[in-house]
C-alpha positions, 0 to 999 in steps of 0.5 A, spaced: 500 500 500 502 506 498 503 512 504 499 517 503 501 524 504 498 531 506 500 537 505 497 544 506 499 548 499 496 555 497 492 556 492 498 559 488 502 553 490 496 548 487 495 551 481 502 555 478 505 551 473 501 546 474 497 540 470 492 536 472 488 530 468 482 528 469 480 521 468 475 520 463 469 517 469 470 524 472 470 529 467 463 532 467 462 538 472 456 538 475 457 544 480 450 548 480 449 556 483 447 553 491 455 550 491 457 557 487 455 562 492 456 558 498 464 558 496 462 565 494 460 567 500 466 562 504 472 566 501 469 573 500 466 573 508 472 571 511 476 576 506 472 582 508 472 580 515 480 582 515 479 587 509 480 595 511 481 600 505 486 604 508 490 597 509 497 597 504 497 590 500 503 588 504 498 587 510 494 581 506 500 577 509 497 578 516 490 576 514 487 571 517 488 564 512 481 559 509 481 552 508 478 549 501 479 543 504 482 537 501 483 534 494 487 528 492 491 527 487 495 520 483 501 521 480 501 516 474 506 515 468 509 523 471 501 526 469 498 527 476 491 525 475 486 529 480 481 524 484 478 528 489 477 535 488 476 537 481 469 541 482 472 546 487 478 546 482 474 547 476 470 552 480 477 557 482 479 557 476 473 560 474 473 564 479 480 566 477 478 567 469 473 572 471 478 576 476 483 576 471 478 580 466 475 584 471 482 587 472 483 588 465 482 596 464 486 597 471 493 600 473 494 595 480 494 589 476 495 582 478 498 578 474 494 571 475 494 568 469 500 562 471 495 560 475 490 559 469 493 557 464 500 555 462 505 557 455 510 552 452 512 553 444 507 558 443 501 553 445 497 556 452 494 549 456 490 550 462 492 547 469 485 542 468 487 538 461 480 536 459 480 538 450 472 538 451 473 543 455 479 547 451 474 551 446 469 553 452 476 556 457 479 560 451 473 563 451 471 565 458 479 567 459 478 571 453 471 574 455 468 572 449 461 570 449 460 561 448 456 557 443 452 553 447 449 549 442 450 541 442 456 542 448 454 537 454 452 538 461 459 539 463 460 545 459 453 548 460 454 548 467 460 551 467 458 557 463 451 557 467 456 558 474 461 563 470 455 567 470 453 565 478 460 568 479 460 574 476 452 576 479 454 573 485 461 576 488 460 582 492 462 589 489 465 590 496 470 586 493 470 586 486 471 595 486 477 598 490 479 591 493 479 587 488 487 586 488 487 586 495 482 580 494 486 576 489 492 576 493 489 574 499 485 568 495 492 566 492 497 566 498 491 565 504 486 560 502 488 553 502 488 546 500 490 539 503 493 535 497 
């Protein structure tokens, strides 16, 4: 039997420069708004209860930290293949593509998009290697509108909870805070791989 191992990682840690496959029997992404908004209102309730406008960035190292919960992970033939999480993964990444849009037109950027999707040889792969869903993601991530028609379950409930993020993130979060916001989701907010 094979040990296993934990260990809390950021989301930054989990996602930057990171692949993950997704066995066949487990592709589809079934996530609906109730689950959406419960993550939602988890991350930006905690994110607000530390969050003061006249705080500097520097000081979202000090707020306080949230656990995602875990995800399990196998590594076979040097691919690692996502067993348990791949809802909640999916669903941050979502989350991720639309703060990176949301951020486009301002000066404070953060630059999030290693977290989406890496570049190698020109061609961009995202951190969740699923092809029927490659066409979808290009899309969101260029904040282009998506043809629905004739695409599976998967793929329509990822651009209905696309559009439950977007409704849903408070503008508390999605105005001035919005970098603080970012990078206290990416260095403060963890998972157990």
């Amino acid at each position: 039997m094979r040990e296993i191992q934990g260990d809390a990682r950021t989301v930054k840690e989990l996602l930057k420069g990171r692949k993950y496959a997704i066995d066949y029997y487990q592709r589809e992404y079934k996530w609906g708004r109730k689950q959406i908004q419960e993550l939602i209102n988890d991350l930006t309730s905690r994110f607000l209860n530390d969050y003061e406008e006249e705080h500097h960035r520097d000081q979202v190292s000090e707020y306080g930290h949230y656990f995602l919960g875990p995800i399990i992970i196998s590594n076979k033939d040097n691919i690692d293949y996502l067993v348990d999480g791949q809802q909640r993964l999916t669903s941050l990444t979502l989350l991720l593509i639309y703060l990176r849009n949301l951020q486009r037109d301002r000066s404070d950027q953060v630059n999030i998009d290693e977290l989406i999707f890496s570049e190698k040889y020109g061609e961009k792969t995202f951190n969740m290697q699923v092809p029927e869903r490659l066409a979808c993601m290009e899309a969101l991530f260029a904040g282009c509108p998506v043809d629905e028609n004739g695409e599976p379950e998967s793929i329509h409930n990822i651009i209905t909870s696309y559009q439950d993020i977007i409704e849903l993130l408070p503008e508390e979060v999605t105005s001035g805070a919005l970098p603080f916001f970012i990078d206290w989701l990416t260095e403060n907010v963890h998972l157990v791989e």
